[in-house]
C-alpha positions as CSV (number, residue, x, y, z in Angstrom):
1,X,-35.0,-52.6,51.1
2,X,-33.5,-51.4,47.8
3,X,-32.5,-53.9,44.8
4,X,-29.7,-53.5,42.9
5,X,-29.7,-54.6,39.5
6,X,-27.2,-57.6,38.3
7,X,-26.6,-57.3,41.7
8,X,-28.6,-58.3,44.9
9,X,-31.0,-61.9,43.4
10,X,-33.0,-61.4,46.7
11,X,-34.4,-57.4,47.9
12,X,-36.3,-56.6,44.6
13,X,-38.4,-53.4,44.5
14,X,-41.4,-54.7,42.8
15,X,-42.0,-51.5,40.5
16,X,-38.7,-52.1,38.5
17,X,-39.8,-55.3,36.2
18,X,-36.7,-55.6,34.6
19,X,-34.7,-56.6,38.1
20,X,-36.0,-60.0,38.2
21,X,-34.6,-61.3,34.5
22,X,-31.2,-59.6,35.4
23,X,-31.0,-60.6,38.7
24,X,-27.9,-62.7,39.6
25,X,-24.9,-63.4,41.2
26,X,-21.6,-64.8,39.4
27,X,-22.9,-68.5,39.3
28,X,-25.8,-69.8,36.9
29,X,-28.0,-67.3,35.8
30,X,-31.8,-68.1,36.8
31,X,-32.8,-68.1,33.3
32,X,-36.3,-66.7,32.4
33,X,-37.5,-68.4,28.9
34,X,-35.9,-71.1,27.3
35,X,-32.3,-70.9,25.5
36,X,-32.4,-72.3,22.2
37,X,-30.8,-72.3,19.2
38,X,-32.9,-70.3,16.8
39,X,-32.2,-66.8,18.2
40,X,-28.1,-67.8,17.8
41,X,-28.9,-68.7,13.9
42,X,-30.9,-65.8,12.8
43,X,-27.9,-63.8,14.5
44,X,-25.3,-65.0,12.5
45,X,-27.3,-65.5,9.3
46,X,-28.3,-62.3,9.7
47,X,-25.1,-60.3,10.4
48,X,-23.5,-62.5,7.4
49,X,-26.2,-61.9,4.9
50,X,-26.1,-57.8,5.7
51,X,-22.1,-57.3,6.2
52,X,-21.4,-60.0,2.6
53,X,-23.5,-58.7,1.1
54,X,-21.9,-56.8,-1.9
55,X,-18.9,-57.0,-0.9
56,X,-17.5,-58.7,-4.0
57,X,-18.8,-55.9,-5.9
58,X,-17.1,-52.5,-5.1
59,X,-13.5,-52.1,-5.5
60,X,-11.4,-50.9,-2.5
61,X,-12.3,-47.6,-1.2
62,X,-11.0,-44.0,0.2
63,X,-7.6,-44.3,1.7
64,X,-8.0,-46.9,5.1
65,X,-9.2,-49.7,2.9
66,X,-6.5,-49.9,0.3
67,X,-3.8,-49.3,2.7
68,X,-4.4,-52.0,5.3
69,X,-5.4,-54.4,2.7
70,X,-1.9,-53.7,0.2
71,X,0.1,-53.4,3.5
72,X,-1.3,-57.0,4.3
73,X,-0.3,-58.5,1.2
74,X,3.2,-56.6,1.3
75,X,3.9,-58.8,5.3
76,X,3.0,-61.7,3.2
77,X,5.0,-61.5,0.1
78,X,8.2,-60.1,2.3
79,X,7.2,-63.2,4.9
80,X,7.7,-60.6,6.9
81,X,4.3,-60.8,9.5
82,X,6.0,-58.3,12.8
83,X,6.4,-55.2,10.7
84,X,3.6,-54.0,8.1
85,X,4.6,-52.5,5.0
86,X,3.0,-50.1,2.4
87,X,4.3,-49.7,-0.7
88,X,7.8,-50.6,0.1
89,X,8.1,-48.8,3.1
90,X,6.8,-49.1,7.0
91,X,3.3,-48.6,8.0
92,X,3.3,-47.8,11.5
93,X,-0.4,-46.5,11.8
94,X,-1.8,-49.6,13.5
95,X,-0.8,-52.6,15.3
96,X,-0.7,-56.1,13.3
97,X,-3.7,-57.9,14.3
98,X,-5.9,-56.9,11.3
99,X,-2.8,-57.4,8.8
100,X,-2.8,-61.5,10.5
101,X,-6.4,-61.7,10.4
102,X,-6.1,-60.5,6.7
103,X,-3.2,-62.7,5.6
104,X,-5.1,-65.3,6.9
105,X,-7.9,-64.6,4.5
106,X,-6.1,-63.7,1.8
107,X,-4.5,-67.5,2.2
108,X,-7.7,-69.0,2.2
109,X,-9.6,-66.6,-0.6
110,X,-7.2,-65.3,-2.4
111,X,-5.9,-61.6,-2.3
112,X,-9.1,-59.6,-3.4
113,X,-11.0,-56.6,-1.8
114,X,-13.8,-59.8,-0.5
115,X,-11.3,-61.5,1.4
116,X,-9.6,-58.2,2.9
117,X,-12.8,-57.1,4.1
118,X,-13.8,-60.5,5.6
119,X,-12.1,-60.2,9.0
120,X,-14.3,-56.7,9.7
121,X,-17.3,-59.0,8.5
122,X,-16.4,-62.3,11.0
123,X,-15.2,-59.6,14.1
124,X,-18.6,-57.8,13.6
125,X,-20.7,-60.9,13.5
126,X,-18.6,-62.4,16.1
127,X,-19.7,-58.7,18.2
128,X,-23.6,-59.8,17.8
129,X,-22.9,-62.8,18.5
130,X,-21.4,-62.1,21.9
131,X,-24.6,-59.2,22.7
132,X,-26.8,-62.2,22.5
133,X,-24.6,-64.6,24.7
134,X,-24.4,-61.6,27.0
135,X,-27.8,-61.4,27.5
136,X,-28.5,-64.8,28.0
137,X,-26.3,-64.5,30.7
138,X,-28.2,-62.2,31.9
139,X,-31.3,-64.8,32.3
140,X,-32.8,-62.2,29.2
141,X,-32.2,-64.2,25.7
142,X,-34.2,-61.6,24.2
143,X,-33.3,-58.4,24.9
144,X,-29.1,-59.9,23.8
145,X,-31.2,-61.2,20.7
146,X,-32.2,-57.5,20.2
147,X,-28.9,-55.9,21.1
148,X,-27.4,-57.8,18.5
149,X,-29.6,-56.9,15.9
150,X,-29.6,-53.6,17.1
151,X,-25.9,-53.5,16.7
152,X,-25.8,-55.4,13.4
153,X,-28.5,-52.7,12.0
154,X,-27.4,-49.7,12.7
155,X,-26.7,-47.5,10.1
156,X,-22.5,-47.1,11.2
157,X,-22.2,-50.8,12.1
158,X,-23.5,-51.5,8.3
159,X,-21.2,-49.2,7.0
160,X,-18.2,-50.1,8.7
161,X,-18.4,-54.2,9.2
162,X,-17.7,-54.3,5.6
163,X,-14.7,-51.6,5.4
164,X,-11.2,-53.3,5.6
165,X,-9.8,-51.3,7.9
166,X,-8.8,-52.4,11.9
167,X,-12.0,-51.1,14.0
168,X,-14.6,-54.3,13.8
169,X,-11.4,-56.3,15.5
170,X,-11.0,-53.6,18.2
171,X,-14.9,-53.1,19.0
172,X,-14.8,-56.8,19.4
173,X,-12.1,-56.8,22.1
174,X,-13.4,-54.0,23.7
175,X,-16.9,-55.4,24.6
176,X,-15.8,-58.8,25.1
177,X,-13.6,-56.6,28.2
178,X,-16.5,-54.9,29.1
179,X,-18.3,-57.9,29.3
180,X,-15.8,-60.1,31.2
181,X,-15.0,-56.7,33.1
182,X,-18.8,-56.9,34.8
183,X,-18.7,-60.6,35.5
184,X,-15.2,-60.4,37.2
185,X,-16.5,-57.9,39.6
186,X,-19.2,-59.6,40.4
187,X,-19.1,-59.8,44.7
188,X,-18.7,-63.4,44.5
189,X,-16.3,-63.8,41.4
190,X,-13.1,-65.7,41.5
191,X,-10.5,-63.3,41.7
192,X,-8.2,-64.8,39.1
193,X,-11.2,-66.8,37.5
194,X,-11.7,-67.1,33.7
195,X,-13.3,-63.8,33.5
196,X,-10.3,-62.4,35.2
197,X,-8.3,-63.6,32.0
198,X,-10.7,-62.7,29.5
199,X,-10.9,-59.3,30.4
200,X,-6.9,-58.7,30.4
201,X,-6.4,-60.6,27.7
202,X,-9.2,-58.4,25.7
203,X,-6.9,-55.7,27.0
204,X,-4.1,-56.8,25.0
205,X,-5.7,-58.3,22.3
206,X,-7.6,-54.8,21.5
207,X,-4.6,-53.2,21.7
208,X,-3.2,-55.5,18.6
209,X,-6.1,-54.4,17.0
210,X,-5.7,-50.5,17.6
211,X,-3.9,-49.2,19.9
212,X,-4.7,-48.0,23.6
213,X,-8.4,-46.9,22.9
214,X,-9.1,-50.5,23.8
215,X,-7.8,-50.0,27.3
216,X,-11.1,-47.8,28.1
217,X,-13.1,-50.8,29.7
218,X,-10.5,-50.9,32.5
219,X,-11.0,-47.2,33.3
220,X,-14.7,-47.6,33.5
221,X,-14.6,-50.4,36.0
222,X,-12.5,-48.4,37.9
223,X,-14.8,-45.6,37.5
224,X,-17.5,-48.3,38.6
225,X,-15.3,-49.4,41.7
226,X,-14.3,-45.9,42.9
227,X,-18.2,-44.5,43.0
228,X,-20.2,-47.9,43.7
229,X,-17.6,-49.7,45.7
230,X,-20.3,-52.2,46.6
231,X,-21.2,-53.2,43.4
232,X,-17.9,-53.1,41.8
233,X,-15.1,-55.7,43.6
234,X,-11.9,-54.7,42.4
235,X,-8.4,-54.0,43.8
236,X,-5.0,-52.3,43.2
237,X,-3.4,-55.8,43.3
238,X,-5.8,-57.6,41.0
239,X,-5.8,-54.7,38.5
240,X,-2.1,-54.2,39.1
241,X,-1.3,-58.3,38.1
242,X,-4.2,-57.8,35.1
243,X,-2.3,-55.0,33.7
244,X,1.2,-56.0,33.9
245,X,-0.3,-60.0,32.1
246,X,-2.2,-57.2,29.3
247,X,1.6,-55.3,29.0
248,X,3.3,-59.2,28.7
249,X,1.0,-60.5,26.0
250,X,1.3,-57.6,23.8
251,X,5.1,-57.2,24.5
252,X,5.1,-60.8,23.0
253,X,4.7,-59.1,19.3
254,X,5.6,-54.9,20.8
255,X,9.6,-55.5,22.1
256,X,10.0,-57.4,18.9
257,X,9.0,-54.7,17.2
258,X,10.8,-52.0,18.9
259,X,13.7,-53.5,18.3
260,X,13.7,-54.1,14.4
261,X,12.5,-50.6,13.8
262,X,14.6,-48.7,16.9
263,X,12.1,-47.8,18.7
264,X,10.2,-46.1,15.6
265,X,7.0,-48.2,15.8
266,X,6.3,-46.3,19.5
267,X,7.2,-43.1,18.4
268,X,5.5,-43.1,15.3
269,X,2.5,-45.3,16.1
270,X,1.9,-44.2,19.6
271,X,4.0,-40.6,19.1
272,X,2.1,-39.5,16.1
273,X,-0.9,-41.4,15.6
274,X,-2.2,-41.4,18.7
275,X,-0.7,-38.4,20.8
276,X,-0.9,-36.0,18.2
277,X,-4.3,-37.3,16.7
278,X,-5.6,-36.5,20.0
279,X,-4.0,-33.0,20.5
280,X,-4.1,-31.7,16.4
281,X,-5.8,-32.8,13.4
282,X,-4.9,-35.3,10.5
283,X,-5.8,-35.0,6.9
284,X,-8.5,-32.1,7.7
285,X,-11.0,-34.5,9.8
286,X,-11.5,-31.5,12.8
287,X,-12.1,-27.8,13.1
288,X,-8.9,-26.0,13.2
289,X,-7.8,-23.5,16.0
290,X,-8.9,-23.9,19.5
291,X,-12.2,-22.1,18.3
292,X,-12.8,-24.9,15.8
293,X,-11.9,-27.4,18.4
294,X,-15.3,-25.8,20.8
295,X,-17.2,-25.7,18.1
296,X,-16.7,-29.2,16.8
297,X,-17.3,-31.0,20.9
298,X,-21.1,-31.0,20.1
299,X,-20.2,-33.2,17.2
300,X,-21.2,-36.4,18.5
301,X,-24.2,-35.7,19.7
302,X,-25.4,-34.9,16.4
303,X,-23.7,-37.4,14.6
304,X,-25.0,-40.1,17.0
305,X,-28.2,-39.7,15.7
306,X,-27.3,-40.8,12.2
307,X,-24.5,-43.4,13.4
308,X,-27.0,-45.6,15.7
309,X,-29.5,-44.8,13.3
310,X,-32.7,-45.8,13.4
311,X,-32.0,-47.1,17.1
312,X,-30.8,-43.8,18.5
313,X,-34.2,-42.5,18.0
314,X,-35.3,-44.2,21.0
315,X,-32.5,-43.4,23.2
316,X,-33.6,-39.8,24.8
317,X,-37.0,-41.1,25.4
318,X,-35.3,-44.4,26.9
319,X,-33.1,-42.1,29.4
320,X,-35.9,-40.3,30.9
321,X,-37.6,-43.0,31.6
322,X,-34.3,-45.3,33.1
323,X,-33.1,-41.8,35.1
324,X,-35.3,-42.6,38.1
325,X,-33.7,-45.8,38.4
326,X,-30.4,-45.4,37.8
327,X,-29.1,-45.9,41.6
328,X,-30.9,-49.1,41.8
329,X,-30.0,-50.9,38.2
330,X,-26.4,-51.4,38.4
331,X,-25.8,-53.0,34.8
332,X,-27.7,-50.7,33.5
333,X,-25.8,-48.0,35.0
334,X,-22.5,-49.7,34.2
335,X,-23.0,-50.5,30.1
336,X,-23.5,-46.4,30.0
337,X,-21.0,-45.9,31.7
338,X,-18.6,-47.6,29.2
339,X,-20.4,-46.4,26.3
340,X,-20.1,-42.7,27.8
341,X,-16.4,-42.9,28.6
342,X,-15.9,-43.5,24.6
343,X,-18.0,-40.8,23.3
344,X,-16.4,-38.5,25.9
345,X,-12.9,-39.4,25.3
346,X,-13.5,-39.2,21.2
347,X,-15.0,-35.6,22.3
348,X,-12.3,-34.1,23.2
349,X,-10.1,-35.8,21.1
350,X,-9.1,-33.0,18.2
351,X,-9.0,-35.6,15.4
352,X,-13.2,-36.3,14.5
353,X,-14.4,-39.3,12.5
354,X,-18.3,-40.4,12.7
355,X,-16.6,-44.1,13.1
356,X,-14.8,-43.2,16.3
357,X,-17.7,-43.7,18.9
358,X,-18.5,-47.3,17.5
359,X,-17.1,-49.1,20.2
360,X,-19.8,-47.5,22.2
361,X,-22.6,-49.0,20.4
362,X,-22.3,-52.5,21.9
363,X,-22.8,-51.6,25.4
364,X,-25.5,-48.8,24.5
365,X,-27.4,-51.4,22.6
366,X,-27.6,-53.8,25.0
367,X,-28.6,-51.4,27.1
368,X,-31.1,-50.1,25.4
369,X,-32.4,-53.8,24.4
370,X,-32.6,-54.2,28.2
371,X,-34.7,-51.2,28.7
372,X,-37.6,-51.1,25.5
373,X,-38.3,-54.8,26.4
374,X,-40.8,-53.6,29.2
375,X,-42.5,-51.1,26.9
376,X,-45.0,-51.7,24.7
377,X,-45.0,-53.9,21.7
378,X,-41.2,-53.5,21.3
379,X,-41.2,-56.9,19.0
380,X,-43.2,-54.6,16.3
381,X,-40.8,-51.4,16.7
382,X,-37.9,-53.8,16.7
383,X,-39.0,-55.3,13.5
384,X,-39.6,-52.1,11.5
385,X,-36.4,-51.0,12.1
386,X,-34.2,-54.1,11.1
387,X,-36.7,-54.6,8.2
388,X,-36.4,-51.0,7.0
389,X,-32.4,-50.6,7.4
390,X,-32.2,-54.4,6.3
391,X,-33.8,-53.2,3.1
392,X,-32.1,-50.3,2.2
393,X,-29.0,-52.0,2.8
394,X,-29.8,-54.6,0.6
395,X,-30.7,-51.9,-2.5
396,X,-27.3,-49.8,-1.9
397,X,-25.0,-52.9,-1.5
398,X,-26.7,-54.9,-4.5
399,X,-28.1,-52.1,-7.0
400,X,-26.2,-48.9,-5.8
401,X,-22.2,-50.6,-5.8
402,X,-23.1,-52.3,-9.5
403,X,-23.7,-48.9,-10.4
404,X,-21.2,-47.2,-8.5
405,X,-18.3,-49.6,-9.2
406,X,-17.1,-47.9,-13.2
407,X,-16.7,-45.0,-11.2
408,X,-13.7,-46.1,-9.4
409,X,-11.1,-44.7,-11.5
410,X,-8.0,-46.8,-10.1
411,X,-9.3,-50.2,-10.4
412,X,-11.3,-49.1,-14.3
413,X,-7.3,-48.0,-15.4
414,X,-5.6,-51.4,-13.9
415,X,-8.5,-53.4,-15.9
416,X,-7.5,-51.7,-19.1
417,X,-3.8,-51.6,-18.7
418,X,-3.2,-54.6,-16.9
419,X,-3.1,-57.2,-20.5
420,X,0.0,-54.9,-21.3
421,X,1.7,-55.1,-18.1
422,X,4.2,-57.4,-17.0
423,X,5.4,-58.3,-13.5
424,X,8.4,-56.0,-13.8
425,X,6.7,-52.9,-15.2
426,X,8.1,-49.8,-13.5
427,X,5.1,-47.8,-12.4
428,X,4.8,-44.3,-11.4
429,X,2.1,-41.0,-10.9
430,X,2.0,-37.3,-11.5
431,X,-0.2,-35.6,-8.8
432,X,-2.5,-38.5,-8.0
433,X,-0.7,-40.8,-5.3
434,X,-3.7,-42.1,-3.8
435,X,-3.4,-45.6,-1.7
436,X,-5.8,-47.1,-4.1
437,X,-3.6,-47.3,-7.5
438,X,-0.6,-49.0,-4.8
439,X,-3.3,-51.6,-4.1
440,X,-4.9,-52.3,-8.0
441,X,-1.8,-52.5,-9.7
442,X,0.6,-54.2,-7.1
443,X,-1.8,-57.2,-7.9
444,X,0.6,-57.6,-11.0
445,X,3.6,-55.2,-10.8
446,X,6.5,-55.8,-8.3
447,X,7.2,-52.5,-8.3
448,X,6.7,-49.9,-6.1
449,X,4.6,-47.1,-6.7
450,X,6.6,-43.9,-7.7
451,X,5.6,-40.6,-7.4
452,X,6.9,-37.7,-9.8
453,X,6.9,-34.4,-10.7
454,X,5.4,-33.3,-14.7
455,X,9.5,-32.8,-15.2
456,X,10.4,-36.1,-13.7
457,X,7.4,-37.8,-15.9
458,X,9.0,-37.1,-19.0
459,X,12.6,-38.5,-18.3
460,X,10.4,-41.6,-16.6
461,X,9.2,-42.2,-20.1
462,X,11.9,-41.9,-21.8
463,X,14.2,-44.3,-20.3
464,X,13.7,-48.0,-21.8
465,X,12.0,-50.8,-21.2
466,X,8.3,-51.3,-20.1
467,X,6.8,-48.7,-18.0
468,X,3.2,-47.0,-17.0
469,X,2.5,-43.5,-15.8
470,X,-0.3,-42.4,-14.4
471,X,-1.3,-38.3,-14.0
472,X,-4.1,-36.3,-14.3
473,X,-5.6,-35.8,-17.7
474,X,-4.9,-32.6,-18.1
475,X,-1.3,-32.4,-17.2
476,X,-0.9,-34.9,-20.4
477,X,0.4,-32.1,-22.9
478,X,3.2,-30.6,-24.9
479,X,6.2,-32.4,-24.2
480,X,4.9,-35.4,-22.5
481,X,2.6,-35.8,-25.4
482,X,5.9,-35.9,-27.9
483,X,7.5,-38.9,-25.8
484,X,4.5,-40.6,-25.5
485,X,4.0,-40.9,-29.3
486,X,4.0,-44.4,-29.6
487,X,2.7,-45.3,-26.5
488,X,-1.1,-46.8,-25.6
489,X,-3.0,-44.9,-23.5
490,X,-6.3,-45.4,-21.5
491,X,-8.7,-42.5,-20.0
492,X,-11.1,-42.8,-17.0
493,X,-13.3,-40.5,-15.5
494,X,-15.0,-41.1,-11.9
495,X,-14.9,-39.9,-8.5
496,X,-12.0,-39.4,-5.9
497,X,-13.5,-41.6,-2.8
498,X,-11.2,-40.1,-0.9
499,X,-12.2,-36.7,-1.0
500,X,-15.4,-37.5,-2.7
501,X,-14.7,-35.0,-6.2
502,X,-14.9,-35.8,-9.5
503,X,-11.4,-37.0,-11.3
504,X,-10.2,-37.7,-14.9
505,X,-6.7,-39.7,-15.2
506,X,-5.0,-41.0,-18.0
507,X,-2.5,-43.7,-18.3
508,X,0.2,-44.4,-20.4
509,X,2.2,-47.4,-20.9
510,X,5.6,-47.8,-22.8
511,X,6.3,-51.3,-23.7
C-alpha cells in the first residue's frame, strides 16, 4: 500500500521518514514536537533586524523606488487614493495596494525613503512568518522555522524586502493562495470553508498588489487537480464561484478606476505593462530579436543560483534525492509545482529581471526545509548559511550604504539647494529626468518636475522669480553661463543607480 504525503495519515511506506510529520488530513494536524513561541520570535526579530537594517541610510534608489514612493505621496497630497500619480500625471504601472500600504506609513513616519520602504519590510516578514505557521501546520515546526529563514536569507529576498517597490506585497499574497490553495483541496475540506476564502481573496488581494501574476496559484491547483485528481478536490463550480468573488473584490477599487480614467488604467496597466512586457522588452531588460529571446530562456537557471543564494546550492542535490519519491509525497510535489509554474511563466516572458522569480522562493523553500531536515546535521548547514548571509548583510547595509550614500547625486544636490528654495520654486532639467530628482525635491517644491531642451533652459532662467535647473555639468556653457551670472550654483558628482555609470550635474538656482 502506497502513502501519499499530506495526504493518506494511515498507509505509510516506512522508507520515506518524512511522511509521518506531514501526514494529515484537513482537521488538526498530529503535531510532532512541541509549538512554542520562541521559533515565532527569532522569525520576526530576525526578518526585522535584516530587512531595517540600513534602511534609514541610503537615499531612494534606481527608478521603481523613487517612483512608487513620490507617486504615493502625490494620492496623498491630491487626497486622491483610486488613481496614482507621478509627477503630476497618471501612473498606471501598478495597481494601488502598495501606494495605501505606503500612505499609511508615510502617515505614521513621516514621508522619508524609511517609511516608503516599510510596507516591503512588514509584507516580507509577514512571508516568514506565514513559512513557519505553514509548517507547523504541517505537524513540522522546524522545517517552517527553516523555510522562513531560508526565505528571509536569501541573497534576493535581502535585497528586495527593503526596496519600495510593489513585489514583497504580491509574494505575500501569492503564498498565502498557495497555502490556503493546498488546505482547501484537502479530500475532507469544506468546500466554501475559510480556506476557500483565503485563497480567493489572496487572488484579489495579489492582484492589488501587481497585477495578474498573482493569479498563478490557481493554475497550479488546477494543474494539481487535472493530473492527481485524487489528491487535489476541486471543481468547475467551486473555482467558477472563487473566481467570479476574486473578480468582485478587486472590481470594488478596478470599475472605479476604469471609469475616472476611461478605461485607460486597463489599457495601459494591463495593455502595456503586462501584455507587451510579456511579448517585447522595456527599458533594455531582455535580449532583443527572437534570437536574443532563445538565448536569454536559460537565464533563470543561472540566475537562480545567485537569487536563492546560498540555499540554492543545495537544491540539485535535494532533487535527486526527492525524484524517487515524487509520486508518493504529494506536498512535496505540489510546492514545486507552484514554484515551477513561476519560473516557467517568467521564462518565456520577453521582459527579464532577476526579481521576477521571487514569488517562487516561498514554496521552494519550504520545500526544500521539508526535504534537508532528514539529512544529516542540517541544524549546522542551516546555521552557516544564515550566519554567513546574516553577516554580510549586516557590513553592506551598515558600512557599505554610509559610504555609498554621497554618491547619490539627486538627494547630495536637494541637500545643498534646498535652504534656497521655496515651496513655489519652479523646477526643471536638461537631459537628466530621472524619477529620483521628482522624489528629493518634491519634498519641498510644489511644482512639478519639468523637463527641457539646452534652448528651452536658457529662456527657463531668464523669466523671473525663483527657479532651479538642473543639467548635466557639461552642458553648463556659453550662453547659459551669461544668464546664470548671478545665480548660486552647486556641483555633484556620483553614480547613476539607474544605469549604474558615473554622472556629474550641476544646479542652478535663480532667486
Amino acid at each position: 500500500m502506497e502513502a501519499r504525503i499530506g495526504y493518506n495519515p494511515v498507509k505509510v511506506v516506512p522508507m520515506l521518514d518524512l511522511v509521518k510529520p506531514l501526514a494529515y488530513t484537513s482537521g488538526v494536524p498530529p503535531l510532532t514536537e512541541r509549538i512554542s513561541a520562541k521559533p515565532l520570535r527569532t522569525v520576526v526579530l530576525l526578518s526585522l533586524v535584516l530587512f531595517l537594517s540600513g534602511n534609514w541610510i541610503l537615499p531612494l534608489m534606481d527608478r521603481d523606488e523613487p517612483r512608487f514612493a513620490e507617486a504615493s505621496r502625490e494620492m496623498l497630497q491630491r487626497g486622491d487614493y483610486l488613481i496614482p500619480w507621478f509627477n503630476g500625471q497618471y501612473r498606471f504601472d501598478k495597481p494601488p495596494l502598495i501606494y495605501w500600504c505606503q500612505i499609511a506609513a508615510y502617515k505614521v513616519l513621516g514621508q522619508n525613503p524609511f517609511a516608503a520602504r516599510l510596507p516591503s519590510v512588514l509584507f516580507a516578514t509577514a512571508t516568514a512568518i506565514l513559512l513557519l505557521l505553514w509548517g507547523r501546520r504541517l505537524g513540522n515546526e522546524r522545517a517552517g522555522f527553516y523555510a522562513a529563514i531560508m526565505f528571509g536569507t536569501c541573497l534576493q529576498g535581502l535585497f528586495h524586502a527593503r526596496l519600495a517597490v510593489a513585489d514583497l506585497p504580491m509574494v505575500f499574497f501569492v503564498s498565502t493562495a498557495a497555502w490556503s490553495g493546498w488546505e482547501m483541496t484537502r479530500p475532507r475540506a469544506a468546500p466554501h470553508g475559510g480556506w476557500w476564502w483565503m485563497f480567493y481573496g489572496s487572488l484579489a488581494l495579489g492582484f492589488l498588489a501587481k497585477g495578474p501574476v498573482a493569479w498563478l496559484p490557481l493554475a497550479g491547483l488546477m494543474l494539481g487537480s487535472w493530473l492527481r485528481p485524487d489528491e487535489f478536490h476541486l471543481t468547475r463550480l467551486t473555482v467558477g464561484i472563487g473566481f467570479l468573488l476574486t473578480l468582485v473584490l478587486v472590481g470594488l477599487w478596478g470599475v472605479p478606476a476604469l471609469i475616472v480614467t476611461h478605461g485607460r488604467f486597463f489599457t495601459v496597466g494591463i495593455g502595456h505593462h503586462v501584455v507587451f512586457r510579456s511579448l517585447g522588452i522595456m527599458e533594455g531588460h531582455g535580449g532583443p530579436g527572437w534570437l536574443g529571446f532563445v538565448l536569454t530562456l536559460p537565464l533563470y537557471l543561472v540566475t537562480f543560483f545567485f537569487s536563492f543564494f546560498p540555499w540554492a546550492l543545495k537544491v540539485p542535490s535535494a532533487l535527486r534525492a526527492w525524484w524517487p519519491s515524487r509520486r508518493l509525497d504529494v506536498l512535496g510535489w505540489y510546492l514545486l509545482v507552484q514554484a515551477a509554474l513561476i519560473l516557467l511563466v517568467f521564462t518565456l516572458v520577453r521582459t527579464k529581471l532577476p526579481h521576477y522569480t521571487l514569488p517562487a522562493f516561498p514554496c521552494l523553500s519550504l520545500w526544500l526545509a521539508l526535504h534537508i531536515i532528514r539529512g544529516p546535521d542540517p541544524v549546522k548547514w542551516v546555521a552557516w548559511g544564515v550566519t554567513g548571509t546574516c553577516g554580510v548583510a549586516l557590513v553592506v547595509t551598515l558600512g557599505l550604504f554610509t559610504m555609498a550614500r554621497p554618491y547619490f547625486v539627486a538627494a547630495t544636490l536637494w541637500r545643498q539647494a534646498r535652504p534656497f528654495c521655496s515651496q513655489q520654486t519652479e523646477f526643471a532639467t536638461v537631459e537628466f529626468n530621472e524619477p529620483s530628482l521628482v522624489w528629493e525635491f518634491r519634498e519641498g517644491l510644489t511644482n512639478y518636475m519639468q523637463q527641457l531642451s539646452v534652448e528651452q533652459a536658457g529662456q527657463f532662467l531668464q523669466r523671473a522669480g525663483s527657479r532651479i535647473l538642473i543639467l548635466p555639468t557639461q552642458q553648463f556653457t556659453g550662453e547659459l553661463m551669461n544668464v546664470a551670472t548671478n545665480a548660486m550654483t552647486f556641483r555633484s558628482i556620483g553614480i547613476d543607480t539607474a544605469r549604474f555609470k558615473r554622472i556629474d550635474l550641476t544646479a542652478v538656482i535663480k532667486r
